[in-house]
PDB file of N, H, CA, C and O in Angstrom:
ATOM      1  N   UNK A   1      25.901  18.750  -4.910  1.00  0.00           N
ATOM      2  CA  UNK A   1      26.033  19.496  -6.144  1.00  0.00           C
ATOM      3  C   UNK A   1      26.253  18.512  -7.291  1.00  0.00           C
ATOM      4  O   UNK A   1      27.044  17.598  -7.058  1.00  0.00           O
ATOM      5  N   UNK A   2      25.715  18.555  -8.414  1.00  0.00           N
ATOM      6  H   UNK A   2      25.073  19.298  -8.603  1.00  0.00           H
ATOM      7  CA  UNK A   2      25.455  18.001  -9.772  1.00  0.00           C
ATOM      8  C   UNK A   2      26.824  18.182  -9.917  1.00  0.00           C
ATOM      9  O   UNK A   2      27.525  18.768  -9.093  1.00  0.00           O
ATOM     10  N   UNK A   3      27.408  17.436 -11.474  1.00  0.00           N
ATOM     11  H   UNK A   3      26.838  16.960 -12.144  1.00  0.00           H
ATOM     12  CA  UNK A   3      28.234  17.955 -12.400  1.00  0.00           C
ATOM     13  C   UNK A   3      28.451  16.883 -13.281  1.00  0.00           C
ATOM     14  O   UNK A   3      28.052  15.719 -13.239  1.00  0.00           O
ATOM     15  N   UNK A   4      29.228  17.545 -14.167  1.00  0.00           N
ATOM     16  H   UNK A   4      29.553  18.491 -14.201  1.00  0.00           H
ATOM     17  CA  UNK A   4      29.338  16.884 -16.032  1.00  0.00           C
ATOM     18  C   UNK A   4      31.161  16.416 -15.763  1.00  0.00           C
ATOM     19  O   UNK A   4      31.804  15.926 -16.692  1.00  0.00           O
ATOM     20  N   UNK A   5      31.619  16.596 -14.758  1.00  0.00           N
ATOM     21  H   UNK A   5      31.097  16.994 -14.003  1.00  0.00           H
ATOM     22  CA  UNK A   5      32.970  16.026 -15.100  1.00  0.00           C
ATOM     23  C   UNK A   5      32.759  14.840 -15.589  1.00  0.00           C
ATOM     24  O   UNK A   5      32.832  14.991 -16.808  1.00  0.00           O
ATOM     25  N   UNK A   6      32.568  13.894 -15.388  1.00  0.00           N
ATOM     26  H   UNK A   6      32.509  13.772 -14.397  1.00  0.00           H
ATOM     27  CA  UNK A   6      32.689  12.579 -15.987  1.00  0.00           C
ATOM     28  C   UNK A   6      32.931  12.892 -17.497  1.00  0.00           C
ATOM     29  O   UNK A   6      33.913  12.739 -18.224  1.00  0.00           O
ATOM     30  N   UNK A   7      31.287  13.538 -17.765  1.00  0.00           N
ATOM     31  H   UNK A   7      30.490  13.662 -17.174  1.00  0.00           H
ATOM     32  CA  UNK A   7      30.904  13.572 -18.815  1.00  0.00           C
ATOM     33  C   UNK A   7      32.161  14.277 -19.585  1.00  0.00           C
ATOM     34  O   UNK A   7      32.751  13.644 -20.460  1.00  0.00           O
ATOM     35  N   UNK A   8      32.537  15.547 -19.253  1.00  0.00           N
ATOM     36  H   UNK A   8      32.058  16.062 -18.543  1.00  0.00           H
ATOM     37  CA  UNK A   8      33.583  16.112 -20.318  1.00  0.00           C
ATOM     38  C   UNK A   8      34.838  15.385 -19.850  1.00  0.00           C
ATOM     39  O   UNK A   8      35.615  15.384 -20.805  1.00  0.00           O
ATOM     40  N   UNK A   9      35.204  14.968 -19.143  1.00  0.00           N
ATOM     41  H   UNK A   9      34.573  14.968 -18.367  1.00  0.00           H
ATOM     42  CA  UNK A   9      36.356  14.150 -19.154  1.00  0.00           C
ATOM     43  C   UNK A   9      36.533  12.955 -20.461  1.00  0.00           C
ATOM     44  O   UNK A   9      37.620  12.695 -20.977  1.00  0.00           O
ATOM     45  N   UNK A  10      35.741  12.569 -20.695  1.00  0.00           N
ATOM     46  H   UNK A  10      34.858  12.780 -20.275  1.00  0.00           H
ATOM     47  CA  UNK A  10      35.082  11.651 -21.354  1.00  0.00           C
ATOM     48  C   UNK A  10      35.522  11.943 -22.764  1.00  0.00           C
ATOM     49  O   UNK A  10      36.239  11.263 -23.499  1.00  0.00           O
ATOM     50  N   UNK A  11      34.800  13.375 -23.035  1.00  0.00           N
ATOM     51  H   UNK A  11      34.217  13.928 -22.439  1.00  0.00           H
ATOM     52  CA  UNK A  11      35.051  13.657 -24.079  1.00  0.00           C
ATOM     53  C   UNK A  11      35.737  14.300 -24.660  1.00  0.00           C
ATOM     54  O   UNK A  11      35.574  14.865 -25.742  1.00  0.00           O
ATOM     55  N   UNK A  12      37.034  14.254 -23.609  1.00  0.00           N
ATOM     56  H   UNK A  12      37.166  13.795 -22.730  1.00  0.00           H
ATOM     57  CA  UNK A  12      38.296  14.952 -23.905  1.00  0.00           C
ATOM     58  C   UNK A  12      39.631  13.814 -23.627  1.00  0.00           C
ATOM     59  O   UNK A  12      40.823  14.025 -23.400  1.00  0.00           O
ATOM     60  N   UNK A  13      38.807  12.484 -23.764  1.00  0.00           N
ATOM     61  H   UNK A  13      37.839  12.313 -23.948  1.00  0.00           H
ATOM     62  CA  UNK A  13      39.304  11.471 -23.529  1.00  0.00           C
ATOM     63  C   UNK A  13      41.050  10.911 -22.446  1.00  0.00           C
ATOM     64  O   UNK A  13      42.006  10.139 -22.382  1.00  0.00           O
ATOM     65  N   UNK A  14      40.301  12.125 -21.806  1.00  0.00           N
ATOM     66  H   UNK A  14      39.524  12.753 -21.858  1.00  0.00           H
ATOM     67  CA  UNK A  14      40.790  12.107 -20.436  1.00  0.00           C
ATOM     68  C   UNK A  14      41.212  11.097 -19.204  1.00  0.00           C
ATOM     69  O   UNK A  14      40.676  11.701 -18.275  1.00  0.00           O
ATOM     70  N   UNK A  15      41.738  10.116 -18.694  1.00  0.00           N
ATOM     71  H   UNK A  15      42.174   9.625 -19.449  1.00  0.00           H
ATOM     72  CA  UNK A  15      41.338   9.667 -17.616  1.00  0.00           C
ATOM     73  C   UNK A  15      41.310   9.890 -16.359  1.00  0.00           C
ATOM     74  O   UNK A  15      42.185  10.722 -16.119  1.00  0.00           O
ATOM     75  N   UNK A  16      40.758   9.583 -15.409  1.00  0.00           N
ATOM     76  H   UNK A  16      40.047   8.907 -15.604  1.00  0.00           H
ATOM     77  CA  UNK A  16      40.713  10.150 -13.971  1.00  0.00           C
ATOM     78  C   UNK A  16      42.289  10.714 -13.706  1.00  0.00           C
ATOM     79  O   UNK A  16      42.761  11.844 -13.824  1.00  0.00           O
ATOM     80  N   UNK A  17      42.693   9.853 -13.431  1.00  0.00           N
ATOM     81  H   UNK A  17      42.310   8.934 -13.334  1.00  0.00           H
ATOM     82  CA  UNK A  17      44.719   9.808 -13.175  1.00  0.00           C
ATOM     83  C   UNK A  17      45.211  11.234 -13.980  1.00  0.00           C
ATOM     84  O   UNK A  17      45.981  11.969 -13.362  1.00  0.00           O
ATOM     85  N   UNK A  18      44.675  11.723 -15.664  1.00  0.00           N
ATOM     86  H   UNK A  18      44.049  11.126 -16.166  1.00  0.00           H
ATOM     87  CA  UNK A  18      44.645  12.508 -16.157  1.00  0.00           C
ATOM     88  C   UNK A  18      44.364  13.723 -15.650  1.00  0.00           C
ATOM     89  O   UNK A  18      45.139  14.677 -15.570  1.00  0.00           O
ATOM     90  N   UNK A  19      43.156  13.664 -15.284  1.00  0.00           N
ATOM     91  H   UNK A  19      42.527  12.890 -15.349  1.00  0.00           H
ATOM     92  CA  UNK A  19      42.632  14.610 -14.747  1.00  0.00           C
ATOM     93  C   UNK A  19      43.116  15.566 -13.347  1.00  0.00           C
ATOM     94  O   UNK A  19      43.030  16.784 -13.190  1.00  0.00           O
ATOM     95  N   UNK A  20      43.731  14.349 -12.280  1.00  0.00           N
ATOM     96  H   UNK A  20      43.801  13.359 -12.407  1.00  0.00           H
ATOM     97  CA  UNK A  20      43.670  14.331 -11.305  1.00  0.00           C
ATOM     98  C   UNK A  20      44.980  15.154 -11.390  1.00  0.00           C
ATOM     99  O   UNK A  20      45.054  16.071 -10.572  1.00  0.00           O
ATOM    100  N   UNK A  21      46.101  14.979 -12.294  1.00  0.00           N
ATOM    101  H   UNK A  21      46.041  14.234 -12.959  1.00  0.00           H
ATOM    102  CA  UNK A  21      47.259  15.555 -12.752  1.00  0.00           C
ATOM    103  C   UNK A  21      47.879  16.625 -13.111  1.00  0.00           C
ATOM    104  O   UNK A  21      48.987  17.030 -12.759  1.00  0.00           O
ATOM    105  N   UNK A  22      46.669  17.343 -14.262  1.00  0.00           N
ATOM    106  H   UNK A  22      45.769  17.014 -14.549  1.00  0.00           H
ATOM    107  CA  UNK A  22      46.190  18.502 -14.479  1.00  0.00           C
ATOM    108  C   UNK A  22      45.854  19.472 -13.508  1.00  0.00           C
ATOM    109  O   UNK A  22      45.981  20.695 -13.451  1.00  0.00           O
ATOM    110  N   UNK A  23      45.331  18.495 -12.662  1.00  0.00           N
ATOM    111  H   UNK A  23      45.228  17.501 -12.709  1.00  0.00           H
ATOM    112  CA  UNK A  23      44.166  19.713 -11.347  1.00  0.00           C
ATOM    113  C   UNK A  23      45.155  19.289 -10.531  1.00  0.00           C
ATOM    114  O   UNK A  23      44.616  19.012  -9.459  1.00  0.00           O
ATOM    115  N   UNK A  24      46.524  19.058 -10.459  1.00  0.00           N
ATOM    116  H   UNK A  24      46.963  19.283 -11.329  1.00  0.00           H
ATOM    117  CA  UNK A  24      47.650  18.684  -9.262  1.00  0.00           C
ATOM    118  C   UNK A  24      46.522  18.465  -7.559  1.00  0.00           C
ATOM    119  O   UNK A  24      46.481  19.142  -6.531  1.00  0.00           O
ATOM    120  N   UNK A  25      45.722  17.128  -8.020  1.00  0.00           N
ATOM    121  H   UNK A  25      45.755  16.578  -8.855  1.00  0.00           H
ATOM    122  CA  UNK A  25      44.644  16.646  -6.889  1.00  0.00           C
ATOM    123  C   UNK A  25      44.975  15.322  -7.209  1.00  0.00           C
ATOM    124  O   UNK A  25      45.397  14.989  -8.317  1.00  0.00           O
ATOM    125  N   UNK A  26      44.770  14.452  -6.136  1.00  0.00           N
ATOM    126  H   UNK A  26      44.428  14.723  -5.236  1.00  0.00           H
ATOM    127  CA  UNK A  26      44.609  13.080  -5.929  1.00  0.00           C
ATOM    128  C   UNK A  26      43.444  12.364  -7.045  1.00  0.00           C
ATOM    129  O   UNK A  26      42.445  13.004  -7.377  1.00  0.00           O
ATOM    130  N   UNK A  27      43.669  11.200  -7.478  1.00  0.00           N
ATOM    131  H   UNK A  27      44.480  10.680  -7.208  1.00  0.00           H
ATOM    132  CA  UNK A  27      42.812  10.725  -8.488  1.00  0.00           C
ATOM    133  C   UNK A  27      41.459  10.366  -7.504  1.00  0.00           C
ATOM    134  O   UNK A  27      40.309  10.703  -7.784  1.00  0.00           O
ATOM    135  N   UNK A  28      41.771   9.783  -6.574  1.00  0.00           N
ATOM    136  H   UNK A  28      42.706   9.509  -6.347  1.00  0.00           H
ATOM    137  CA  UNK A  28      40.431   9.550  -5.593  1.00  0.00           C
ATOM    138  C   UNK A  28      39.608  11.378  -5.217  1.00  0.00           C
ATOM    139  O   UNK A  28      38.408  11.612  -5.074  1.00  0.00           O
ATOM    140  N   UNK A  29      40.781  12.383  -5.151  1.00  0.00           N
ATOM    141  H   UNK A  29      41.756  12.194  -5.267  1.00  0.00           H
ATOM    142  CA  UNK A  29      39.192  13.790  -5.173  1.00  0.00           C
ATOM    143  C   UNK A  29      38.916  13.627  -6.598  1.00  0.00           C
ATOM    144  O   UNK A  29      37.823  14.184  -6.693  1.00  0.00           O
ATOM    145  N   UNK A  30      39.172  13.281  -7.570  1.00  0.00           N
ATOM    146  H   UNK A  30      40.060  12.828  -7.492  1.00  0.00           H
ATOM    147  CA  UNK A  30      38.467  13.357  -8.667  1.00  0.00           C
ATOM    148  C   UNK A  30      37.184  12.292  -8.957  1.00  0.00           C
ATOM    149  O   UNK A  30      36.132  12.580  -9.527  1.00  0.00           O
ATOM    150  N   UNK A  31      37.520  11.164  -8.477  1.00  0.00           N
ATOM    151  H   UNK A  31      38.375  10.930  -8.013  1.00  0.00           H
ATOM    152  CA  UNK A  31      36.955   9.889  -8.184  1.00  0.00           C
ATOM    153  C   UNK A  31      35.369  10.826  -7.458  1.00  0.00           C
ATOM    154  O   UNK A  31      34.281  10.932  -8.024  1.00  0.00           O
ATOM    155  N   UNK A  32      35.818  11.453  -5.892  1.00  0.00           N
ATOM    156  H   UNK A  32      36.702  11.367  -5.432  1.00  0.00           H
ATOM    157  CA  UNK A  32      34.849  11.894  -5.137  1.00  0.00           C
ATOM    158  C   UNK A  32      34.323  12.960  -5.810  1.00  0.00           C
ATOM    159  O   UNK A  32      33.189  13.140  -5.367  1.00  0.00           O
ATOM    160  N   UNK A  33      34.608  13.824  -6.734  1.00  0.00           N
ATOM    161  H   UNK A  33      35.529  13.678  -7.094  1.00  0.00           H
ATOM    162  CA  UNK A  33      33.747  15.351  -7.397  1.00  0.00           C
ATOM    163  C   UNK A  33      32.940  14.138  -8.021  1.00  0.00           C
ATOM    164  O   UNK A  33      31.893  13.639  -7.608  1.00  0.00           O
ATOM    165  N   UNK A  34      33.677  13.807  -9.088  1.00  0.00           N
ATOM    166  H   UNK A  34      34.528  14.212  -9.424  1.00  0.00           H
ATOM    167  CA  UNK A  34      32.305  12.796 -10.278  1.00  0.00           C
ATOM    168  C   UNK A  34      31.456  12.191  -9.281  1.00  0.00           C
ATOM    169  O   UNK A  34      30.318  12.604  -9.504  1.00  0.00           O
ATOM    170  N   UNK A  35      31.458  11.448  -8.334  1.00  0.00           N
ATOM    171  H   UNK A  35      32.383  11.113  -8.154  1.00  0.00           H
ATOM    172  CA  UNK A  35      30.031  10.929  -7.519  1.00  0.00           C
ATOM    173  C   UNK A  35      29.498  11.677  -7.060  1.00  0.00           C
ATOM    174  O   UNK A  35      28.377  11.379  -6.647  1.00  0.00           O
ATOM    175  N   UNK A  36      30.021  13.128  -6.867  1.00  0.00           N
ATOM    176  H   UNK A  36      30.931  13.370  -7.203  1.00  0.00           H
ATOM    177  CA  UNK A  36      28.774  13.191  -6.087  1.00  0.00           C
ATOM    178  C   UNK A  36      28.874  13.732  -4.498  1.00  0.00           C
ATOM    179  O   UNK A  36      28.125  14.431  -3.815  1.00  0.00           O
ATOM    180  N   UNK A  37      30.329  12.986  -4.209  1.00  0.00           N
ATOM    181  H   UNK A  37      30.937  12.418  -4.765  1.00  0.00           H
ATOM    182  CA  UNK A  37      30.433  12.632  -2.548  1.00  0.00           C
ATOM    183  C   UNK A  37      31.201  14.190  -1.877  1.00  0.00           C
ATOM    184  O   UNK A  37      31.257  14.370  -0.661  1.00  0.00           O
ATOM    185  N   UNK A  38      31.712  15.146  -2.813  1.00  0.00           N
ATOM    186  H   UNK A  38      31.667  15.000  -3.802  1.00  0.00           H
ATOM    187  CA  UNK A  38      32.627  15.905  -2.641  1.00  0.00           C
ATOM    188  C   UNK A  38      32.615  17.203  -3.477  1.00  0.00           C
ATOM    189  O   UNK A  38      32.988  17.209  -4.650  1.00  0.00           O
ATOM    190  N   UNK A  39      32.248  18.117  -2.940  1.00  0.00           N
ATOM    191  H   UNK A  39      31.945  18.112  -1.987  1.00  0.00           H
ATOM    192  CA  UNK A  39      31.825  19.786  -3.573  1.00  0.00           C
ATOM    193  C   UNK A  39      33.392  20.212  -3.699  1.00  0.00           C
ATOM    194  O   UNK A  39      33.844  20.337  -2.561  1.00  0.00           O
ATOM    195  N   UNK A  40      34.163  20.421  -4.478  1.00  0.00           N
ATOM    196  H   UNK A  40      33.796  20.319  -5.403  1.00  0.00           H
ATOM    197  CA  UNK A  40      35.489  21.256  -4.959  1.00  0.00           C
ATOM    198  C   UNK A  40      35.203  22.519  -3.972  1.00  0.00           C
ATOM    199  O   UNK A  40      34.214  22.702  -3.263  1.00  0.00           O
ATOM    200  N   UNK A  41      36.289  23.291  -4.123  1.00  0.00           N
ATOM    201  H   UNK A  41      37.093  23.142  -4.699  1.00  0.00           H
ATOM    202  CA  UNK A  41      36.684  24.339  -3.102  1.00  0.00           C
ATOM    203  C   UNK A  41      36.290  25.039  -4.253  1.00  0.00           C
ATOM    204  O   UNK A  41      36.391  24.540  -5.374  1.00  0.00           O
ATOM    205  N   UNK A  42      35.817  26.240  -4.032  1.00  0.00           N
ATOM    206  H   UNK A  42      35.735  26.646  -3.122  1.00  0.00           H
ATOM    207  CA  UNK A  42      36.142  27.153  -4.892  1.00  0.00           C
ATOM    208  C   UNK A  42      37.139  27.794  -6.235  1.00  0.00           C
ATOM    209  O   UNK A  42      36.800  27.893  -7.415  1.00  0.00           O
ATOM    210  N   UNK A  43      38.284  28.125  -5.686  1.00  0.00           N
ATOM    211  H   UNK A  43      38.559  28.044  -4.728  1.00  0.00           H
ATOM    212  CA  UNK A  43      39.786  27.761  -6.564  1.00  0.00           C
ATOM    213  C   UNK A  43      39.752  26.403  -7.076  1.00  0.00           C
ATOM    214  O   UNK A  43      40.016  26.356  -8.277  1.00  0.00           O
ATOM    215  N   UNK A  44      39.611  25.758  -6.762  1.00  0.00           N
ATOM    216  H   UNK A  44      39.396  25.796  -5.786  1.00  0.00           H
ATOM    217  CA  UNK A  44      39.368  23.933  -7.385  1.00  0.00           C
ATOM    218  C   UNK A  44      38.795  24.208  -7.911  1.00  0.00           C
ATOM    219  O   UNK A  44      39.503  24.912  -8.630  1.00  0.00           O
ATOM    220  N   UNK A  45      37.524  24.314  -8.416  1.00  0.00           N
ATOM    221  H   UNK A  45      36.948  23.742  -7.831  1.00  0.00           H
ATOM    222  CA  UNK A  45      36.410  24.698  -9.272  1.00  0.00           C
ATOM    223  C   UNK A  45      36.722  25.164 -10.465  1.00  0.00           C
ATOM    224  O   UNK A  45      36.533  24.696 -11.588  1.00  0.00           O
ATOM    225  N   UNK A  46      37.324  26.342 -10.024  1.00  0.00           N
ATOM    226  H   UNK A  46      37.478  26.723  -9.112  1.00  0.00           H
ATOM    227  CA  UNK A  46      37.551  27.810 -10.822  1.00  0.00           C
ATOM    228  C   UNK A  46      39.204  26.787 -12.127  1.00  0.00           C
ATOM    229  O   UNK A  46      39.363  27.007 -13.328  1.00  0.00           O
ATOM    230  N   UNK A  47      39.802  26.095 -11.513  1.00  0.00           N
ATOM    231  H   UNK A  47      39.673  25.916 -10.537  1.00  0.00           H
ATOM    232  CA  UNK A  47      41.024  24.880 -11.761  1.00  0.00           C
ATOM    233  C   UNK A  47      40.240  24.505 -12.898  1.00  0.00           C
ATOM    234  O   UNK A  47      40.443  24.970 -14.019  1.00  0.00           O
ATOM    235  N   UNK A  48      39.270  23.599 -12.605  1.00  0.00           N
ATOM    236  H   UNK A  48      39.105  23.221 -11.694  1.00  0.00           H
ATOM    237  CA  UNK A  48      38.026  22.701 -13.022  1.00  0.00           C
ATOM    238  C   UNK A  48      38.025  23.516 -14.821  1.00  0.00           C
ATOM    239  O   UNK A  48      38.672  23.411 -15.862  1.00  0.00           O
ATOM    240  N   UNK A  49      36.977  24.228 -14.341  1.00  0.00           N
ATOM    241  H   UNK A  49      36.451  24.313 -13.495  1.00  0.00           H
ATOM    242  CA  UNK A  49      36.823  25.472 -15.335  1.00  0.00           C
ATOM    243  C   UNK A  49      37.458  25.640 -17.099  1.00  0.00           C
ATOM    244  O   UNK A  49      37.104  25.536 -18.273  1.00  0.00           O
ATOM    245  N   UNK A  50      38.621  25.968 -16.226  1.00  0.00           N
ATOM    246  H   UNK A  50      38.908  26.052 -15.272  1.00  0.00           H
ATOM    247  CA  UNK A  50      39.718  26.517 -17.072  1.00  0.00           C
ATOM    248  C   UNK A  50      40.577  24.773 -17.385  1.00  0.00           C
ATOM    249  O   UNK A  50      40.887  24.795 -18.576  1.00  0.00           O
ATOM    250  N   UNK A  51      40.863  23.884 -16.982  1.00  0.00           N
ATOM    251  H   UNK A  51      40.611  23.866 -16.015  1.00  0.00           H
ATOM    252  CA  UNK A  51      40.881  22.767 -17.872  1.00  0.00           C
ATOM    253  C   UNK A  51      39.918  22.041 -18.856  1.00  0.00           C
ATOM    254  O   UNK A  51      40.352  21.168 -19.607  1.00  0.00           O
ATOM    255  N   UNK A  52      38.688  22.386 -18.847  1.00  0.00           N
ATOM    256  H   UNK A  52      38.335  23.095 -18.236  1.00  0.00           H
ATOM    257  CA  UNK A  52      38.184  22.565 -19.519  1.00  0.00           C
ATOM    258  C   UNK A  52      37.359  23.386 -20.283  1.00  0.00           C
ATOM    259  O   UNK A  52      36.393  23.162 -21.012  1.00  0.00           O
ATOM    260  N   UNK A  53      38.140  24.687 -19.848  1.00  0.00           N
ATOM    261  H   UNK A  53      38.925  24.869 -19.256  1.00  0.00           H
ATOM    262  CA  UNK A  53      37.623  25.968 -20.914  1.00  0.00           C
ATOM    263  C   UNK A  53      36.671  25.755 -21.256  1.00  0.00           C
ATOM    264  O   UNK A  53      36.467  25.466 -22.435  1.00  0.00           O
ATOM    265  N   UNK A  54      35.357  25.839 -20.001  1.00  0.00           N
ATOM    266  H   UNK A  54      35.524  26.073 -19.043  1.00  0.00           H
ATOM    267  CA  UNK A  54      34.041  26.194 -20.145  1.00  0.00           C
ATOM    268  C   UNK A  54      34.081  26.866 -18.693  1.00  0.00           C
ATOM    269  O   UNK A  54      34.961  26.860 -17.833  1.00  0.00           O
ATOM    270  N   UNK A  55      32.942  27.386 -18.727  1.00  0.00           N
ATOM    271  H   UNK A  55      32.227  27.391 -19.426  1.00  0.00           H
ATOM    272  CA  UNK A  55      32.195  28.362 -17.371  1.00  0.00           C
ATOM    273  C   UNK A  55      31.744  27.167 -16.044  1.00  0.00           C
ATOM    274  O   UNK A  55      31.186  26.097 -16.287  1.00  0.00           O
ATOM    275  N   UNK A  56      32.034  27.524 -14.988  1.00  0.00           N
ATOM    276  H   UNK A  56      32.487  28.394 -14.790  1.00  0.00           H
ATOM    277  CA  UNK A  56      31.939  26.878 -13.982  1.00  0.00           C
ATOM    278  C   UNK A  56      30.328  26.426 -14.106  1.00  0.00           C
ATOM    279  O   UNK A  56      29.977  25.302 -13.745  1.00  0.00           O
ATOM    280  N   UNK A  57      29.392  27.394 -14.644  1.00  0.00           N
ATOM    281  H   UNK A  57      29.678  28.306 -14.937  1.00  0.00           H
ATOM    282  CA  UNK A  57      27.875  26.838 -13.957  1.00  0.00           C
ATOM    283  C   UNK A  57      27.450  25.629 -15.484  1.00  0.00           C
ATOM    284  O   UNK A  57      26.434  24.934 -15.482  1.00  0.00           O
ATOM    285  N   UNK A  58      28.649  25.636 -16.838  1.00  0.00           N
ATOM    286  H   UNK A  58      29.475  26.200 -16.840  1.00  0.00           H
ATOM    287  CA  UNK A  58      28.275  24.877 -17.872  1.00  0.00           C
ATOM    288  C   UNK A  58      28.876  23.362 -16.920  1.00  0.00           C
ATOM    289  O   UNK A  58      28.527  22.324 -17.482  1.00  0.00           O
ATOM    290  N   UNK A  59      29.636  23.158 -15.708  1.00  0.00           N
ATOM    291  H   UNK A  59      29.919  24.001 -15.252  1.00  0.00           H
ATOM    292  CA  UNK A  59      30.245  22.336 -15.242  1.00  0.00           C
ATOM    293  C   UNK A  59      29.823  21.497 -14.070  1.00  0.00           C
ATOM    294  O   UNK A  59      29.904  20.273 -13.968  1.00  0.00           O
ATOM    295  N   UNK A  60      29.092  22.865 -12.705  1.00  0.00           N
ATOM    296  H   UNK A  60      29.027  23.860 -12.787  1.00  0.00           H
ATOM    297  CA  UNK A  60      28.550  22.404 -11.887  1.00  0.00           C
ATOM    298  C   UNK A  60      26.881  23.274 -12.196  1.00  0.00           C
ATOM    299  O   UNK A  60      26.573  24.336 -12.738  1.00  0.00           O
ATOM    300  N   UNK A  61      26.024  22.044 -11.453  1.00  0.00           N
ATOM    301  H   UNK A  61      26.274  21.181 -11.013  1.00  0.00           H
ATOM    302  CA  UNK A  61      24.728  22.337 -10.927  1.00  0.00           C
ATOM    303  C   UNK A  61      24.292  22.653  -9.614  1.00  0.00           C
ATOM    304  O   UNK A  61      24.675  21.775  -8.840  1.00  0.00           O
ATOM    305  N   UNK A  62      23.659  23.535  -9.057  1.00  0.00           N
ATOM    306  H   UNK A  62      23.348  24.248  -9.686  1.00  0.00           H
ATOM    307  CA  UNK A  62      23.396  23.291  -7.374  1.00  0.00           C
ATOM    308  C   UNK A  62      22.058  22.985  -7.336  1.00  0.00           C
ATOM    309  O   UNK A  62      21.162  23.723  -7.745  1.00  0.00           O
ATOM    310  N   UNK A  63      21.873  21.525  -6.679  1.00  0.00           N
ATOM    311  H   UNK A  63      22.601  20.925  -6.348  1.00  0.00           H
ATOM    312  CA  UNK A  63      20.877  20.908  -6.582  1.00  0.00           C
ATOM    313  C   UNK A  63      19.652  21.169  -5.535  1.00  0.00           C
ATOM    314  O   UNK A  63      18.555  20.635  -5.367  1.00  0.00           O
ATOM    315  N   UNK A  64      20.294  22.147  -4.965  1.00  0.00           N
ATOM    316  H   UNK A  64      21.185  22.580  -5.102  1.00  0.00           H
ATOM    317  CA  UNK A  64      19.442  22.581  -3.951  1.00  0.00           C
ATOM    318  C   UNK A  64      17.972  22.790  -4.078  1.00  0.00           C
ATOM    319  O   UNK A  64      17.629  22.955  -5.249  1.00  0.00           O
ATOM    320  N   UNK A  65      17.095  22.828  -3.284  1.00  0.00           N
ATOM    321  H   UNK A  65      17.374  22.694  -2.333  1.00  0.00           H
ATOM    322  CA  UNK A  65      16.065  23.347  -3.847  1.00  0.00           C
ATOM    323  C   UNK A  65      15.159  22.248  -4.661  1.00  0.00           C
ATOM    324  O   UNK A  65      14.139  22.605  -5.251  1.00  0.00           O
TER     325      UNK A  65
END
């Protein structure tokens, strides 16, 4: 699955450690959503979301297909 965390982290001048804090998650699952290596749970997601007060599908892509 795609996604823009980096990207809006970025521009909420955020850092991982930040992030990881917010979403009470380890800085390395945040590390693993931005690559790539690691699909969020659902509720994680939905976490995701709402720290950055946008819609889950403005956040993730499913590459499927």
């Amino acid at each position: 699955m795609k996604n823009h965390l980096k990207d809006l982290r970025g521009e909420k001048g955020w850092s991982q450690a930040a992030l990881a804090e917010r979403l009470d998650v380890s800085r390395q699952t945040v590390i693993s959503i931005e690559n790539g290596r690691y699909d969020p749970s659902l509720p994680l997601a939905f976490k995701i979301a709402r720290a950055f007060g946008r819609p889950i599908e403005e956040i993730f892509e499913d590459d499927a297909g």
